[in-house]
N, C-alpha and C positions, 0 to 999 in steps of 0.2 A: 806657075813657072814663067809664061810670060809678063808678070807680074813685080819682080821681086820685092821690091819698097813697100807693095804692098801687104804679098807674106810676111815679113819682116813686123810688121804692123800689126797683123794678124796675130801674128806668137807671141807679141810684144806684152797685146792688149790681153790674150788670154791670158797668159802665164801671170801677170799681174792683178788680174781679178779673178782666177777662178782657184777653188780649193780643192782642186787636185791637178793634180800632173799634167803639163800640153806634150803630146805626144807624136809629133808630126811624121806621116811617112811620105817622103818625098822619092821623085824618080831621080835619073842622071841627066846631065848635058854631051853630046857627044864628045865636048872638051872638059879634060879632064880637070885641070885649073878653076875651070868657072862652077864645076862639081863640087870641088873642093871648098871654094870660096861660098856656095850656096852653103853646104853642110853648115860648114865657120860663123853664118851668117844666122841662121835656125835655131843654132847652140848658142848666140849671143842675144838674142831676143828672148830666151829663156827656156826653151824644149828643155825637158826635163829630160827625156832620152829623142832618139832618132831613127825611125826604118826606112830602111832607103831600099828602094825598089830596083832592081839591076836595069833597068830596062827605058830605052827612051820615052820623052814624053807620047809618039806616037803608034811605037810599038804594039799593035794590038793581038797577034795572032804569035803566043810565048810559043808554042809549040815547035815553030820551025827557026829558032833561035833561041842559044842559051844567054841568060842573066849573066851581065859583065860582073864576075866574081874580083875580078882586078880592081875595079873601081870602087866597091865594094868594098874592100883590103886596104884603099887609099884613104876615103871616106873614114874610116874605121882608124886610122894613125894620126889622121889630121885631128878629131875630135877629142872631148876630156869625158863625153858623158857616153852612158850606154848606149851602142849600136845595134839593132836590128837587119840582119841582112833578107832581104825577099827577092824571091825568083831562082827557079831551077830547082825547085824542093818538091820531089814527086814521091819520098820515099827515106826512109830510113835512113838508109846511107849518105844520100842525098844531104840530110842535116849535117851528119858528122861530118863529111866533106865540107861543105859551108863553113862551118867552127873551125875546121882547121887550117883551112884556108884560108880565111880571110880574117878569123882572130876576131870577130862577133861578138857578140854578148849573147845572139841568142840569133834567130831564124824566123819566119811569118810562114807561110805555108794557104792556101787555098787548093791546092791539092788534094 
């Protein structure tokens, strides 16, 4: 993430030589726009799909903060390829709420 030109490179070169799918899961920017513009960014270098992780680059300790499901939602309208939402997923419900909320394709879970 401090990086971009060079992820950008990275998806580029994969998706271009390898035979299967580049599947990157990336986190958020605290600005929404520059989130959006990553996603846009990920999906034009060739991701095949995208998981986007609710949670800032520094965020370490998910327990005492939920996964920005909003950004999530936005992430997920701005794109044309399969979404992945991750974070806040401790549970059953937990997925269905994800899905319906933010219109996903699907959920990650470590939980």
């Amino acid at each position: 993430m401090d990086d971009l030109p060079r992820v950008e490179a990275l998806v580029r070169v994969l998706a271009q030589n390898l035979h299967i799918p580049v599947t990157p899961r990336i986190r958020i920017f605290p600005d929404l726009a520059k989130t959006v513009a990553y996603a846009r960014m990920v999906e034009a270098a060739g991701a095949f799909l995208v998981a986007v992780h609710g949670w800032l680059h520094g965020q370490k300790d998910n327990t005492a903060t939920r996964a920005d499901w909003n950004v999530i939602r936005a992430f997920k309208a701005a794109l044309s390829v399969p979404v992945l939402a991750n974070g806040s997923i401790r549970h059953l419900a937990d997925v269905e709420a994800c899905l319906l909320y933010t219109g996903t394709d699907g959920v990650l879970s470590v939980e």
